[in-house]
C-alpha positions in Angstrom: 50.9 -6.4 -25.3 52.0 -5.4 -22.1 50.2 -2.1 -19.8 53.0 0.8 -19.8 53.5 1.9 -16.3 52.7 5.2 -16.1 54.4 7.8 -13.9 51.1 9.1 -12.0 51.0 8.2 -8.0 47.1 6.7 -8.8 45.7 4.5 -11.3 43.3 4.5 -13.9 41.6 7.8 -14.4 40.3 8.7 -11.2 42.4 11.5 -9.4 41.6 9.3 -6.1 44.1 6.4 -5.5 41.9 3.4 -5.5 42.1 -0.1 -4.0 43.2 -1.8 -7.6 43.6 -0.9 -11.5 41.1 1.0 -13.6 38.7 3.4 -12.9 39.2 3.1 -9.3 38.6 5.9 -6.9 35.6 6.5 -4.8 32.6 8.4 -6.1 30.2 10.5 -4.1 26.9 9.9 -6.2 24.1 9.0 -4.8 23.4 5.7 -6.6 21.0 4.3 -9.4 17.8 6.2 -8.6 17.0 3.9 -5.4 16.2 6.7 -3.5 12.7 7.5 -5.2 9.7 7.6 -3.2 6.9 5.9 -6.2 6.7 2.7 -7.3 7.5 3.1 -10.4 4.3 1.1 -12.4 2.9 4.8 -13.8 -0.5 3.4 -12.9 -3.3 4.8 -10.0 -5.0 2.5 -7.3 -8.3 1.9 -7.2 -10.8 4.7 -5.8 -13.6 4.9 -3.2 -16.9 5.8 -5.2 -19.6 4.4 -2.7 -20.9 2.4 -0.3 -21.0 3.2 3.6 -21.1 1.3 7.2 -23.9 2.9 8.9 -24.5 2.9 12.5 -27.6 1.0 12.2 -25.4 -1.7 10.9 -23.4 -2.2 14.1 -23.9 -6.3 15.4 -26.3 -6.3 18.3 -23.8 -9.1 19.9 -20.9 -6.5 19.6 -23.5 -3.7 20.7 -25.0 -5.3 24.0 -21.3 -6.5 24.9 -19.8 -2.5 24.4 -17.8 -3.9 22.0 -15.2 -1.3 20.4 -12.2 -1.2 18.3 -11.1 -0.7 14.8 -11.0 -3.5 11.7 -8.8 -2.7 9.3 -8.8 -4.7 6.0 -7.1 -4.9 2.7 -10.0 -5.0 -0.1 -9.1 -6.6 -3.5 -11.2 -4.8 -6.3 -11.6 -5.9 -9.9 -10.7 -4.3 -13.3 -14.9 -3.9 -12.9 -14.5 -1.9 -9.6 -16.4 -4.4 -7.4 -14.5 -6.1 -4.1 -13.7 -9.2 -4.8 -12.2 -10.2 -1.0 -11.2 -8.9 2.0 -8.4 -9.8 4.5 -8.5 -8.7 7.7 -4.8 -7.1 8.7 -5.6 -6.0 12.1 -8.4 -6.8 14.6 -10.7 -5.1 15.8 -10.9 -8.1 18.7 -14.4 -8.7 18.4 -15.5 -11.6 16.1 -18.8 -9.6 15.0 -17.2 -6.3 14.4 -14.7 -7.8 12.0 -17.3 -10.1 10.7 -19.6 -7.2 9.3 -16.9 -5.0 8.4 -16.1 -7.6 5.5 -19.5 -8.7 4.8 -20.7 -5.1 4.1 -17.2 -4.1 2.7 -18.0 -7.1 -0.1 -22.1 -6.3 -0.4 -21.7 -2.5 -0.6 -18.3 -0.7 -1.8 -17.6 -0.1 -5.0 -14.0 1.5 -6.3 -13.3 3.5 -10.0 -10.4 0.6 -10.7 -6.9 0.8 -10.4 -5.2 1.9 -13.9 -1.8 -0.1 -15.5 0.5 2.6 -17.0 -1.5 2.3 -20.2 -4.9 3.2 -18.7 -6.5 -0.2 -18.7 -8.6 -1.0 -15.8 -6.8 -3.6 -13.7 -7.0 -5.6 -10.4 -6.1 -3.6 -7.4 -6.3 -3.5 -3.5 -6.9 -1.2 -1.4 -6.8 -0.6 2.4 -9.6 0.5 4.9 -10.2 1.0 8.6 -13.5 0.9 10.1 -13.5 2.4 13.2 -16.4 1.4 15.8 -17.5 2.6 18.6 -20.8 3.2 20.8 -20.7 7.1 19.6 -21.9 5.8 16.2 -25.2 4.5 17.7 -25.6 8.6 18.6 -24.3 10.3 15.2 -27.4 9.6 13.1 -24.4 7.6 10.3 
């Protein structure tokens, strides 16, 4: 069979000429859903319950030297709520400050676990910053 030819200045059954046959046109929409701010997995990330860096636990190395700066990590936590690792994103450029910030990070913290869409406990991470600086060895922390 062969396509009648209509009498219609456009094609297809947009009311816009378009570059072609069919639906042609040009929409104004704005998409699939791609401009959504969530991630989409329904779940939660894993919680803060406990643990603390005291000032008390500041490195004498990084202390005599005046050693400031912030560590910031990313702390993987299991379906248990324990930290399993942590990664260093962003030095605090001291060895010892960055150094303890894991080590105690790993030996104290502990996280209610992140949650699939289901509510099972599942892996997670999570990222913290610890921020020292000589006014810790004043605040009593």
């Amino acid at each position: 069979p062969q396509v009648a030819l209509g009498t219609q200045s456009h094609n297809g059954a947009a009311p816009t000429p378009g570059p072609g046959s069919g639906a042609g046109g040009i929409g104004n929409g704005t998409g699939s859903g791609a401009s959504g701010n969530g991630d989409g997995a329904g779940g939660s990330d894993p919680e803060w319950t406990g643990g603390k860096i005291k000032s008390s636990d500041y490195p004498l190395a990084a202390r005599e030297a005046h050693a400031q700066g912030t560590t910031s990590v990313t702390i993987a936590v299991t379906p248990q709520g324990r930290p399993s690792a942590c990664h260093i994103t962003q030095s605090s450029h001291n060895a010892a400050l960055d150094t303890t910030t894991c080590a105690l990070v790993l030996q104290r913290f502990r996280f209610r676990p992140a949650r699939d869409a289901a509510g099972y406990a599942v892996a997670g991470e999570v990222d913290y910053d610890q921020e020292w600086t000589m006014g810790m060895m004043t605040d009593g922390g």
